[in-house]
C-alpha positions as YAML, in Angstrom:
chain: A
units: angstrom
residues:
- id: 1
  name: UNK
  ca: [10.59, -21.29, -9.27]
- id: 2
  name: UNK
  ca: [8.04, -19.60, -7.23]
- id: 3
  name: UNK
  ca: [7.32, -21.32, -4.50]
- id: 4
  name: UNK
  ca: [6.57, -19.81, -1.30]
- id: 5
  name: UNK
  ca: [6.52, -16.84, -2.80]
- id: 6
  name: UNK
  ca: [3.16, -14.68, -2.27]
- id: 7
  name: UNK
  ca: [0.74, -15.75, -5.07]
- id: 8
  name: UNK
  ca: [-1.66, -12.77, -4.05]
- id: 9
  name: UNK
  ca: [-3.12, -10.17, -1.65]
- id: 10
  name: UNK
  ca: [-6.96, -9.56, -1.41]
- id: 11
  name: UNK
  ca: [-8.17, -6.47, 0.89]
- id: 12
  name: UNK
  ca: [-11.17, -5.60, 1.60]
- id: 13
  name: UNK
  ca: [-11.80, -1.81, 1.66]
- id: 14
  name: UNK
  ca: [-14.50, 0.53, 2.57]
- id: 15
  name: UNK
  ca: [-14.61, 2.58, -0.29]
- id: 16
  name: UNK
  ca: [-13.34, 1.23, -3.90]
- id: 17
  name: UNK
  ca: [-13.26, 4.01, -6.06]
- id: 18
  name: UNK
  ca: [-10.73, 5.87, -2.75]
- id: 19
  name: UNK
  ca: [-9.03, 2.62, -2.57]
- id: 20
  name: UNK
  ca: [-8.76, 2.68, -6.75]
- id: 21
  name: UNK
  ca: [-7.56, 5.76, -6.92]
- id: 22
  name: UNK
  ca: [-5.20, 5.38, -4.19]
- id: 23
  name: UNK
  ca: [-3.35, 2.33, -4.79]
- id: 24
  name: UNK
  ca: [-3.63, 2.28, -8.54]
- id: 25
  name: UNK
  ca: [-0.72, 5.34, -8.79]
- id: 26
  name: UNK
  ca: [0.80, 4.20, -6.06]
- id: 27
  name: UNK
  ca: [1.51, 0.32, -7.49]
- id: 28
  name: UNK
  ca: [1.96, 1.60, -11.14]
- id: 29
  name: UNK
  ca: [4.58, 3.63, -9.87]
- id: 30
  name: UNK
  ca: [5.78, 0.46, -8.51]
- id: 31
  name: UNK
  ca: [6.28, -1.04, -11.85]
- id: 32
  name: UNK
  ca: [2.73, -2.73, -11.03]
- id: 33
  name: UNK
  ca: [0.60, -3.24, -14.34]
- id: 34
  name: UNK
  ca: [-3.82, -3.40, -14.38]
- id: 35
  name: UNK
  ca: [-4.90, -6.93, -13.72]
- id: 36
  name: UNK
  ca: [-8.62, -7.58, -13.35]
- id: 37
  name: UNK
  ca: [-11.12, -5.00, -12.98]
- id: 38
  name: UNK
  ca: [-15.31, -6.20, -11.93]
- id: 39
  name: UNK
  ca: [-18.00, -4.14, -10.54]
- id: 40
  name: UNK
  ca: [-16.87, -4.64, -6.79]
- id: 41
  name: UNK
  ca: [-12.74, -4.92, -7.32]
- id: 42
  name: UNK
  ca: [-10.10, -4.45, -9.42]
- id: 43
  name: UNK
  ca: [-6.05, -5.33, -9.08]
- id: 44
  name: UNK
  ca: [-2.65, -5.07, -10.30]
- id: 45
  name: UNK
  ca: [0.04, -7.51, -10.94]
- id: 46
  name: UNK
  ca: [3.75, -7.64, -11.22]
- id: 47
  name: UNK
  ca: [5.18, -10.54, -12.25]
- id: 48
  name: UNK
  ca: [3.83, -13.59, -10.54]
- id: 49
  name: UNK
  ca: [1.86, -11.78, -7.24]
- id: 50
  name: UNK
  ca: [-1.49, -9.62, -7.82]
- id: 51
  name: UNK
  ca: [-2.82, -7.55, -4.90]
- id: 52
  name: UNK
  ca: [-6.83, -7.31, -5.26]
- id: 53
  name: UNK
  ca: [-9.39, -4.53, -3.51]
- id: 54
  name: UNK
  ca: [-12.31, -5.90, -3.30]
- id: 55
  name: UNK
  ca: [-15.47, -3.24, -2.17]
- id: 56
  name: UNK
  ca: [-16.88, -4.58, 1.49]
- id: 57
  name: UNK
  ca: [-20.64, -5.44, 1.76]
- id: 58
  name: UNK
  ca: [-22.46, -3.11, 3.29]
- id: 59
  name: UNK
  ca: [-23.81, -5.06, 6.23]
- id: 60
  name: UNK
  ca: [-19.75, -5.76, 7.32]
- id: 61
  name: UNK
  ca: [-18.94, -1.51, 7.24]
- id: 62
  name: UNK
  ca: [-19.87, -1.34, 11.08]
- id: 63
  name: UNK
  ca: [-16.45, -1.98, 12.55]
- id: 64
  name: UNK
  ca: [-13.99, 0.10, 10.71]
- id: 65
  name: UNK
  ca: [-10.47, -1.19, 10.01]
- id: 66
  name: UNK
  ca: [-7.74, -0.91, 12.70]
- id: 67
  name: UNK
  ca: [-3.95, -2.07, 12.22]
- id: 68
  name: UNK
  ca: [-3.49, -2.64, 15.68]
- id: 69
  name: UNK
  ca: [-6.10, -5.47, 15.91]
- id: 70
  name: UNK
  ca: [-6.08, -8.96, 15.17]
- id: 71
  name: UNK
  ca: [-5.22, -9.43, 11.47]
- id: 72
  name: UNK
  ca: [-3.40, -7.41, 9.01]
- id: 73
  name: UNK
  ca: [-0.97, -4.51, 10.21]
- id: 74
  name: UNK
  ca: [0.50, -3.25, 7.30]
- id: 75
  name: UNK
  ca: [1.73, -3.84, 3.39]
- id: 76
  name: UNK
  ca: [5.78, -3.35, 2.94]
- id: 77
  name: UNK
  ca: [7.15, -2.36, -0.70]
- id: 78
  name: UNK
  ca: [10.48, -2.34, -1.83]
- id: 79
  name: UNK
  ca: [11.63, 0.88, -3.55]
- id: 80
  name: UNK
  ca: [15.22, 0.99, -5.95]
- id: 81
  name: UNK
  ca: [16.47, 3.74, -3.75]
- id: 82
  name: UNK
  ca: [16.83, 6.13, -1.17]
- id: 83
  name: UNK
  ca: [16.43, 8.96, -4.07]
- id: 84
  name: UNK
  ca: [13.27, 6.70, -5.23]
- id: 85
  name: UNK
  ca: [11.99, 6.68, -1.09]
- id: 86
  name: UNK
  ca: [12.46, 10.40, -1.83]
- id: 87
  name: UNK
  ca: [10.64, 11.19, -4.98]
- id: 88
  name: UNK
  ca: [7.76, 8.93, -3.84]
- id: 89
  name: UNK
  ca: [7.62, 11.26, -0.50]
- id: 90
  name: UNK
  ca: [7.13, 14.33, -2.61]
- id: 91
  name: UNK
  ca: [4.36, 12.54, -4.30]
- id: 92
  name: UNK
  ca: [2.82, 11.77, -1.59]
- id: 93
  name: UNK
  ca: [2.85, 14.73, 0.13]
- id: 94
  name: UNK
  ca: [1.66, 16.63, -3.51]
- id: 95
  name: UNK
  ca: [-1.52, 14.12, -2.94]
- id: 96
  name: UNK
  ca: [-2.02, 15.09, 0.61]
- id: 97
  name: UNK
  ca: [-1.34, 11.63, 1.71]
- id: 98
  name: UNK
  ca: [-1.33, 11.33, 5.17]
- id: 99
  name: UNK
  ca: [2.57, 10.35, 6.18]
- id: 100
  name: UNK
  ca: [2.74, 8.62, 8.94]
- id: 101
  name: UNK
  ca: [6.18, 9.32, 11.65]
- id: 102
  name: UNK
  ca: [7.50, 12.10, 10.18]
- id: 103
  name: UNK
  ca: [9.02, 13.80, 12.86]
- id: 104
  name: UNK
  ca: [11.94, 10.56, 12.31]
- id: 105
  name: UNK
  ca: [11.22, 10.86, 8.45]
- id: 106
  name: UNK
  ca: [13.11, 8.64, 6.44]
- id: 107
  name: UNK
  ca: [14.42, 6.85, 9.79]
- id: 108
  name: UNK
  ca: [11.32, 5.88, 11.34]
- id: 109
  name: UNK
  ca: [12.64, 2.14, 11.50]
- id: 110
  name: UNK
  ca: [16.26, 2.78, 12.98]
- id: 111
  name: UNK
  ca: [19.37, 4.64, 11.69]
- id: 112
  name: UNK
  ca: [19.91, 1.98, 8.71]
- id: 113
  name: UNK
  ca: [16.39, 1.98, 7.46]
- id: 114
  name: UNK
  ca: [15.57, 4.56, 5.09]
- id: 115
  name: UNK
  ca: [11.88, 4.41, 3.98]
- id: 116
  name: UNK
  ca: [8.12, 6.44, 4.30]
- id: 117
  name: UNK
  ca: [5.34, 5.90, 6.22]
- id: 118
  name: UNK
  ca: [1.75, 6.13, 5.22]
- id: 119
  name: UNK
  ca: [-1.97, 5.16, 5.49]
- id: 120
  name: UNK
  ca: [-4.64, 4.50, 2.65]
- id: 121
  name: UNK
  ca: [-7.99, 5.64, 2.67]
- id: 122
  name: UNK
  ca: [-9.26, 2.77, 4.83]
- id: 123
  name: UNK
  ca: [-5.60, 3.46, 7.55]
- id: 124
  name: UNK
  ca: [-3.69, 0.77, 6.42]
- id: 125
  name: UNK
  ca: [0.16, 1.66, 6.91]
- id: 126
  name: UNK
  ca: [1.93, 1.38, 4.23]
- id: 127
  name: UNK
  ca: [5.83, 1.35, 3.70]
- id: 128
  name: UNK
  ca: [8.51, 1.84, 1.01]
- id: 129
  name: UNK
  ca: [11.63, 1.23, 1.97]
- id: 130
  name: UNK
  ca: [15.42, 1.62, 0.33]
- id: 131
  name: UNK
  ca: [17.71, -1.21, 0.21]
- id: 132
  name: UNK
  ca: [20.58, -1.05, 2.46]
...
């Protein structure tokens, strides 16, 4: 059964081709699989939830994307491991991925959580985290 489960994601991005290129590693990594692809989005799926990027009309590009406004403030993953957290650091940082509290790096969110920090093209955080 799937209910209450997230069905999907849509986000809106500045720049679909960055936001492709991005997230598309990122979520296959992630076990994430091509979905749907159109002239102004494209998104992957695993099992029953699909996250879409969808490319923002022009005439909406005048106020950039914050996280600390109203609305969205960031996407969480799960990752298999603390060596997986790990791996998926290095590959980030081989991308020049902009990691986000690394000075506590992997304990940004308290001595039992182990995970990284870091912002797509448009600054939305995102986080991988280990189980406990």
């Amino acid at each position: 059964m799937t209910k209450g489960l997230l069905h999907h994601i849509e986000l809106y991005v500045s720049n679909l081709a960055h936001s492709v290129e991005f997230w598309g590693w990122f979520l296959e990594e992630l076990g994430y699989e091509p979905f749907q692809k159109w002239e102004t989005g494209q998104s992957w799926k695993l099992a029953d939830t699909y996250i879409v990027f969808v490319q923002t009309e022009e005439r909406f590009l005048d106020i950039p994307y914050h996280r600390c406004r109203v609305g969205l403030n960031h996407l969480a993953f799960h990752a298999n491991s603390r060596e997986h957290v790990d791996a998926m650091t290095t590959k980030l940082q081989e991308k020049g991925i902009h990691l986000l509290y690394t000075k506590k790096h992997p304990f940004a969110g308290g001595e039992q959580y182990y995970a990284v920090y870091f912002e797509d093209p448009d600054r939305i955080k995102v986080e991988l985290v280990a189980p406990n």
